[in-house]
C-alpha positions in Angstrom: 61.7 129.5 125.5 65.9 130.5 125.9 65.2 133.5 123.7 63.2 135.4 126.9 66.1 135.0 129.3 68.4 137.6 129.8 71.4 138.5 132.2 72.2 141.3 133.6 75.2 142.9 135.6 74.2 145.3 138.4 75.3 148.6 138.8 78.6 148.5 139.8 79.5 144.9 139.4 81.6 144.3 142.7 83.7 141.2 142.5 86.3 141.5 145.6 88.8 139.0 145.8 87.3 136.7 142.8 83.8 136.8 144.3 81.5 137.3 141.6 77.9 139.4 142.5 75.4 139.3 140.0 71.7 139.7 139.3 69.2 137.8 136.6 66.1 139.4 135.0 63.8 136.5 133.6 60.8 139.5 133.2 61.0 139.4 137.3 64.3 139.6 139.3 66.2 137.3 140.8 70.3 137.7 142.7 73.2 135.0 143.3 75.7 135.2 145.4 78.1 133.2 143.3 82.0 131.7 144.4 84.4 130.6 141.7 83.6 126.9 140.9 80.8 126.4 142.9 77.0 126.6 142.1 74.6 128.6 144.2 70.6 128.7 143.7 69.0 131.9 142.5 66.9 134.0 145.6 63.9 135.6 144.0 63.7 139.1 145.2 60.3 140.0 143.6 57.1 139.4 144.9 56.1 138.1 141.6 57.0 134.9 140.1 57.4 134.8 136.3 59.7 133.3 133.9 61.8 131.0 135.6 61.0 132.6 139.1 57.9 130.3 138.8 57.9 126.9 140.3 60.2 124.2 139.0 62.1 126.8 137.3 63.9 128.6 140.3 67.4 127.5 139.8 70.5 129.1 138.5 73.6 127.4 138.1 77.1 129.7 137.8 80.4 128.7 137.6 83.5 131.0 136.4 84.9 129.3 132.9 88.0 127.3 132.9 89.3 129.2 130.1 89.2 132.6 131.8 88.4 133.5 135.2 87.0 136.8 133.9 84.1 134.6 131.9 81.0 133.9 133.4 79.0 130.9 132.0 75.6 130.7 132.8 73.0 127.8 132.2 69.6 128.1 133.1 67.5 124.6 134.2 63.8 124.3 133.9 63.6 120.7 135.3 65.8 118.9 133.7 66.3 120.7 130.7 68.8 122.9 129.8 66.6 125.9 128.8 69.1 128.9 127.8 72.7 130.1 128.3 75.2 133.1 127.9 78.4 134.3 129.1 79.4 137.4 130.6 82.4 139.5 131.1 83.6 140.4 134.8 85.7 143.4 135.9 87.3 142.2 138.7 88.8 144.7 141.2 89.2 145.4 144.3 91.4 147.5 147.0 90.9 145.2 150.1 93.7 143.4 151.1 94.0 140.1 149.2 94.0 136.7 151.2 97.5 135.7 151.5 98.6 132.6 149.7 97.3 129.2 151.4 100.5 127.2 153.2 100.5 123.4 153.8 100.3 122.5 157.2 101.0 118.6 157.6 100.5 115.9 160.0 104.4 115.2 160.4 105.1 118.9 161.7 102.4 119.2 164.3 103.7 120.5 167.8 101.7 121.9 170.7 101.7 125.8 171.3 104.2 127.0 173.8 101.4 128.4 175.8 97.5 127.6 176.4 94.2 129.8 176.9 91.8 128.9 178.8 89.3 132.2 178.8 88.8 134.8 176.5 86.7 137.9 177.2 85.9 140.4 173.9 84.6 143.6 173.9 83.3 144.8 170.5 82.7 148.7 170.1 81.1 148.9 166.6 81.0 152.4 165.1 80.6 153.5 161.5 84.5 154.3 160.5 86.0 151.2 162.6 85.5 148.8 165.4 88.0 148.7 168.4 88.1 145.3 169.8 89.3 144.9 173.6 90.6 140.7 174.4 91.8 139.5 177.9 93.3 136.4 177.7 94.0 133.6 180.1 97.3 132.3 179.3 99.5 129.1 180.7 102.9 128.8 179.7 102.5 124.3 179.0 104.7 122.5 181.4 108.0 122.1 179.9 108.5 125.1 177.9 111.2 127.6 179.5 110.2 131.0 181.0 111.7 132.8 178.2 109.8 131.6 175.6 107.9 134.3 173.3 104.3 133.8 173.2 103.3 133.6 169.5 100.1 134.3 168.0 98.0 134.6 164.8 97.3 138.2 163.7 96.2 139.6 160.6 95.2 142.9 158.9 94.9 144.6 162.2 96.2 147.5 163.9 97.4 146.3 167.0 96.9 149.7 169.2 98.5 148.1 172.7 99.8 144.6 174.7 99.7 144.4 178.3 100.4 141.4 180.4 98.6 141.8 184.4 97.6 144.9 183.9 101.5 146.3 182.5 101.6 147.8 179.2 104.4 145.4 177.1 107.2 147.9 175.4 107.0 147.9 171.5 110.6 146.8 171.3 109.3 143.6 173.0 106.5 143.0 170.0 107.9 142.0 166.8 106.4 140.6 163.3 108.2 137.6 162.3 106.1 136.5 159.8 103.0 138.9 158.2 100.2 137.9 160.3 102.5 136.3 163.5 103.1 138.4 166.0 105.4 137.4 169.2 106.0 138.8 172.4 109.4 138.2 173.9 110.2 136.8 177.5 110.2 136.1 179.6 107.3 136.0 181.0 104.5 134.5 183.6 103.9 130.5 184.1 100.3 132.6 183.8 98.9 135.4 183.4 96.0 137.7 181.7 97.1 139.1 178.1 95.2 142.2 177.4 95.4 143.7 173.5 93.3 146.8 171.8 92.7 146.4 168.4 91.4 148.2 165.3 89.4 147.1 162.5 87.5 148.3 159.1 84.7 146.0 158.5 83.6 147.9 156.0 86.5 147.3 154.0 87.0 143.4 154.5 85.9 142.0 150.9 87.7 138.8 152.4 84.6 138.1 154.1 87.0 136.4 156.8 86.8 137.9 160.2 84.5 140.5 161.0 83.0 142.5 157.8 79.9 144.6 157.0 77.8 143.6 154.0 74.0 145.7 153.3 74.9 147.4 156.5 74.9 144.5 158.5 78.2 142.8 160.7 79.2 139.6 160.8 81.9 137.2 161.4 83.7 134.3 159.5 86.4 132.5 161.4 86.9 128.8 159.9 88.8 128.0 159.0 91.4 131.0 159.9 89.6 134.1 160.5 89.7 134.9 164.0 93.3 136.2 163.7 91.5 139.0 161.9 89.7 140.2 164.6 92.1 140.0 167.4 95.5 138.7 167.7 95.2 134.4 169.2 96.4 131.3 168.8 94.0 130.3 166.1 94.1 126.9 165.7 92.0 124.3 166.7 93.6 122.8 169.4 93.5 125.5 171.7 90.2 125.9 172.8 89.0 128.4 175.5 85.8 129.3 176.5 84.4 132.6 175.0 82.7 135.6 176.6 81.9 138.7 174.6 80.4 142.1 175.1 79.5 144.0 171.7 78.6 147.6 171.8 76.8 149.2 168.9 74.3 152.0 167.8 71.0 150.7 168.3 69.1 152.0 165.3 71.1 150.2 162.9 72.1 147.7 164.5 69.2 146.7 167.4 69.8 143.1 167.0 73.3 142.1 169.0 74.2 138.6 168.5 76.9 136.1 169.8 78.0 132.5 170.7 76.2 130.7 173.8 73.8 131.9 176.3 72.7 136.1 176.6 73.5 137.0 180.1 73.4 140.7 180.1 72.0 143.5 177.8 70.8 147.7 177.9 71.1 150.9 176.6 73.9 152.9 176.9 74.4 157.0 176.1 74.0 158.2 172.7 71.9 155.7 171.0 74.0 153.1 171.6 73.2 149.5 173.7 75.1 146.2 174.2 74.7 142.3 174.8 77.1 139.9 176.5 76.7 136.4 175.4 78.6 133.6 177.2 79.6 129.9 175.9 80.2 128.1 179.1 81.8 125.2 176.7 85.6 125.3 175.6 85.5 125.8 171.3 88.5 126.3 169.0 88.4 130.1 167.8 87.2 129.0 164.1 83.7 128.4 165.7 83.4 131.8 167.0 80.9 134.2 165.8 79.0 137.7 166.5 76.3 139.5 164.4 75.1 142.8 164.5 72.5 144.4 162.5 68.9 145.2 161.6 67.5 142.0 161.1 63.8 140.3 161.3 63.1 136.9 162.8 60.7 134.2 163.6 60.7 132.0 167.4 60.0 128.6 168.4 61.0 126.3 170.5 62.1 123.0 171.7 61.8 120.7 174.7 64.9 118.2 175.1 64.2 114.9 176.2 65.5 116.0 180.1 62.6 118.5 179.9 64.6 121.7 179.7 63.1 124.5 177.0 65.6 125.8 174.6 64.6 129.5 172.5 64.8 129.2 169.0 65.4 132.2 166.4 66.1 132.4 162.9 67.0 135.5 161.7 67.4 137.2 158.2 66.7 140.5 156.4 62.9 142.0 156.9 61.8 140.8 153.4 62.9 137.4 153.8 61.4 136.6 156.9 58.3 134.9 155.4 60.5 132.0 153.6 61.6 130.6 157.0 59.3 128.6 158.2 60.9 125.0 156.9 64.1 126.5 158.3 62.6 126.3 161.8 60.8 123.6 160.9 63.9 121.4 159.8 66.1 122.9 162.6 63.3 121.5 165.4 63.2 118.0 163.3 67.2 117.3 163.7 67.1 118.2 167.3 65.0 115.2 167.6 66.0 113.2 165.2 69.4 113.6 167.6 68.1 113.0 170.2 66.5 109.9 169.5 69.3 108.2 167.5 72.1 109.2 169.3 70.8 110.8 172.4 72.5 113.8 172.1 70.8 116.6 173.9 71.1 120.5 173.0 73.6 121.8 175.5 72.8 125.8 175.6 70.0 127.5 176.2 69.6 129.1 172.8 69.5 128.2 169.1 70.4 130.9 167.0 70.6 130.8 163.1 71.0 134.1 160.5 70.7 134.6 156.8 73.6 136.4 155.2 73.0 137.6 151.6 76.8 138.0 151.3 78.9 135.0 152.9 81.6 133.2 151.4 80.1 130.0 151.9 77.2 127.2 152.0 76.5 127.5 155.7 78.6 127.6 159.4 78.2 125.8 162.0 79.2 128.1 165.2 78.6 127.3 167.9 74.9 128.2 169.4 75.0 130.8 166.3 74.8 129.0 162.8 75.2 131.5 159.6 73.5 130.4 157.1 74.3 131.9 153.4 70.6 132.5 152.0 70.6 130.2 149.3 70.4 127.6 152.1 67.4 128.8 154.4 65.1 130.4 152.2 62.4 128.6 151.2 58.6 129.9 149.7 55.9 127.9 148.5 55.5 129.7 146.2 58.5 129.4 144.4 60.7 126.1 146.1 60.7 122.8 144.1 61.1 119.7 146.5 64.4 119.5 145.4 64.9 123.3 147.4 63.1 121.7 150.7 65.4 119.1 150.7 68.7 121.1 150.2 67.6 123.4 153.2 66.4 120.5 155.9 69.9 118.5 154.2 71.7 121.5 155.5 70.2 123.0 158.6 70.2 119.2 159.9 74.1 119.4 158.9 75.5 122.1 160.5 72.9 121.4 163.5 74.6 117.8 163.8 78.4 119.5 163.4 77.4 120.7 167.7 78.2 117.2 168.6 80.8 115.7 166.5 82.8 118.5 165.2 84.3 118.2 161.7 
C-alpha cells in the first residue's frame, strides 16, 4: 500500500561534504546513513515493527539522482516489489574543510620514501573543545639517500604546535609547506633518530569523517585509505609500516570505553574524572589500518580457542540500544575464525578481537587491525525485524573484513 509511506527530513538535515542524513516514518521510525551512489539498509530505531519495519519489508534503498545531486530518489522494496517512491530536496552545506581533490598516483612513478619508521608511540588527550595528539617516531634515513635530505611527510588540517628531533625543538624556518598537506623538515639530519611532533585537532568539526571525528558524542578514527595524515603528521602510505603503540586520555563519564589497535597493556584513572588505556600492536601495519575509539558504548563478550589452544577475548561494541541485535555479529565473527583456521590454517595473532558499530561512518565496514568498525547497517541484526537476506549480508561482511587480517587488500 505506497500511499502509507512517507519521508521525512530530520530536523536540521546535515549533509557535510555530500553525505546525506535522513530518516523514514512508515507509522514507526526508521534512519539511513546514506553515501552518494551507494545503497544502505534502513536501522529500525523503534521498538515497534509496523509498516515496512515488519519482517521482509526492512529495506530501504537511496541513491542521489543523476540529474541533480541535490535530489534524493527513494524506492521502497517489500520483497521483490517495488512498493512506493518519492523524491526529496537536500540543502547541502557545510563549514568543515572540504576533502581536497583526489590525485592519481600510478605504478610508473612509485619510489621509496627517503626515510623509514619503524615505531610509533601516540598519545591522545581528548577534551571537549580539541584533542592534542603527542607522536614519537622512529625514523631511518634508507641507505643511499644523502644526509641532507628533508624528511617529508603527509599532514593535513592540523595545527602543528611543535617538531623536535632527540629531544631538540626543530626551528620554524626549518619546517616548510610545500604542498597543502606535505610538510618537510630540512637537513640535514640523523642516519636515525626519534621525531617528536604536538598536534591539535577538532573532532568535532571533521564532517570528512577521515581521521579522528566525533559523531553522537562518540570518537573514532578513519584512516584508509589516507586519513592518518589527519591526525598526526607521517608518511602515510602503505609501504611504510611501523608498529603502533598508543596511550589515549579521556574523561571517563563520557567516554569510559578507551579503545585501540592490538593487545591492552595498561589502563587507570587519572585526576579530574579523567582515565586512559595503552593498547599495543606488536605487528608492523601501514598507518591506513590504524584505529582508536572513544565513547559510551555497550557491548556483548565471547570468545574463541585457536587451534594452538590459546583463548582470544571477543567484544562487539555499539550504542546501548543496539546491543540486543548483535548476537549473529558474534556469532559470524566466531564462525570465520574457524572457518580460517581450518581452510587455510590461519590462526588469530592478538590476544583481542574487537569490533564497533558506528551510526555515522563513511563506509560499509573497516578492517583495522584487532579493531574492525563496523557501519551499523552491517552488524545489526534482530529477529524480529532481519530477512535472511540481512543474516547473510552481516556474516558476508564480518567474515570479510575478519579475513582482510591475513591477506590484506
Amino acid at each position: 500500500e505506497p500511499e502509507k509511506y512517507m519521508l521525512r527530513a530530520p530536523s536540521p538535515v546535515r549533509s557535510p561534504v555530500g553525505q546525506v542524513f535522513l530518516a523514514l516514518a512508515v507509522s514507526g521510525s526508521a534512519s539511513a546513513f546514506v553515501q552518494p551512489g551507494n545503497p544502505f539498509v534502513a536501522q529500525r530505531t523503534h521498538a515497534k515493527s509496523q509498516g515496512f519495519l515488519s519482517a521482509k519489508r526492512s529495506s530501504a534503498f537511496l541513491a542521489p539522482s543523476a540529474a541533480s545531486p541535490r535530489t534524493l530518489n527513494l524506492n521502497l522494496r517489500g520483497g521483490n516489489k517495488i512498493l512506493g517512491s518519492g523524491a526529496l530536496n537536500m540543502a547541502m552545506s557545510s563549514t568543515a574543510t572540504a576533502a581536497p581533490p583526489a590525485v592519481e598516483k600510478f605504478r610508473k612513478d612509485y619510489k621509496p620514501t627517503d626515510y623509514s619508521v619503524s615505531d610509533l608511540d601516540l598519545l591522545f588527550k581528548i577534551a571537549d573543545d580539541s584533542t592534542q595528539v603527542l607522536a614519537e617516531l622512529k625514523v631511518t634515513r634508507r641507505e643511499g639517500v644523502p644526509a641532507g635530505a628533508a624528511l617529508r611527510m603527509d599532514a593535513e588540517d592540523l595545527v602543528l604546535n611543535s617538531v623536535s628531533v632527540d629531544g631538540v625543538k626543530i626551528d620554524a624556518a626549518r619546517i616548510t609547506w610545500p604542498e597543502k598537506d606535505v610538510v618537510e623538515i630540512t637537513g640535514p639530519l640523523p642516519a636515525s633518530f626519534t621525531l617528536s611532533t604536538d598536534c591539535s585537532l577538532k573532532p568535532q568539526d571533521n564532517t570528512q569523517l577521515s581521521g579522528l571525528y566525533k559523531s553522537s558524542g562518540m570518537y573514532c578514527t578513519q584512516c584508509e585509505a589516507e586519513g592518518f595524515r589527519r591526525i598526526t603528521p607521517m608518511m602515510d602510505r602503505p609501504d611504510v609500516m611501523a608498529k603502533y603503540k598508543v596511550r589515549i586520555e579521556a574523561p571517563k563519564a563520557s567516554c569510559p570505553v578507551l579503545l585501540g589497535n592490538g593487545n591492552l597493556v595498561e589502563s587507570g584513572d587519572l585526576v579530574d574524572g579523567r582515565h586512559y588505556a595503552v593498547w599495543e600492536d606488536p605487528f608492523p601495519k601501514p598507518s591506513y589500518l590504524f584505529a582508536v575509539v572513544a565513547g559510551d558504548l555497550g557491548s556483548i563478550k565471547d570468545s574463541f580457542t585457536t587451534k594452538s589452544g590459546r583463548k582470544v577475548h571477543l567484544e562487539i561494541f555499539s550504542e546501548h540500544a543496539n546491543v540486543k541485535q548483535l548476537d549473529w555479529a558474534m556469532t559470524s565473527l566466531k564462525d570465520s575464525m574457524k572457518w580460517d583456521e581450518d581452510r587455510f590454517g590461519l590462526e588469530y595473532d592478538l590476544d583481542v578481537y574487537n569490533i564497533v558499530a558506528v551510526n555515522d561512518f563513511n563506509m560499509g565496514a573497516m578492517e583495522n587491525k584487532g579493531l574492525n568498525v563496523f557501519n551499523t547497517a552491517y552488524i545489526l541484526a534482530s529477529p524480529e525485524t532481519a530477512t535472511d537476506s540481512d543474516y547473510e549480508r552481516v556474516q558476508g561482511v564480518i567474515g570479510h573484513e575478519y579475513f582482510h587480517n591475513w591477506t590484506g587488500n
